[in-house]
Residue, then its C-alpha position, 0 to 999 in steps of 0.5 A: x512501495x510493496x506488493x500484496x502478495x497472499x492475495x492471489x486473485x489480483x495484483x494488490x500493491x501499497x505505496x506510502x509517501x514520505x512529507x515532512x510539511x503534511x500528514x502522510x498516507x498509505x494507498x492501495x492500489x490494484x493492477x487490472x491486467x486485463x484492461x492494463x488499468x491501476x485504481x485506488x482502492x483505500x488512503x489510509x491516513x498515517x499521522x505518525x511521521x514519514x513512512x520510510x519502510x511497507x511491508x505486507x504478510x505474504x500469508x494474511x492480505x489484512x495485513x501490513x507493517x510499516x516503519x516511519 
C-alpha cells in the first residue's frame, strides 16, 4: 500500500495484493475526508506475478512502479 501523493486535491491511495493461486490486482482508492468514506476507483489487472513493492512518483499522480 502507498499513497498518491502529487495529487493535492484528495486522499489517493494503492493497495496490491500478493496471491500465488490467482492473477494479482492493483486498487486505487480515494479517502473522502469529509464524509470519512473510502471508494474504489480503478482495478488495474496485474498478471506478471505477486506485487511485493508500490511506489507512487510524488511529482506525476499518472504514475506509479511496482516490484513483483
Amino acid at each position: 500500500m502507498c499513497s498518491i501523493q502529487a495529487d493535492e486535491n484528495s486522499h489517493k491511495f494503492v493497495v496490491g495484493t500478493c496471491s500465488l493461486s490467482t492473477q494479482n490486482e492493483i486498487h486505487m482508492l480515494n479517502f473522502a475526508e469529509d464524509t470519512n468514506r473510502v471508494d474504489l476507483l480503478h482495478v488495474f489487472p496485474f498478471p506478471e506475478g505477486e506485487i511485493w513493492d508500490l511506489k507512487a512518483s510524488p511529482y506525476n499522480h499518472e504514475i506509479l512502479s511496482c516490484s513483483y
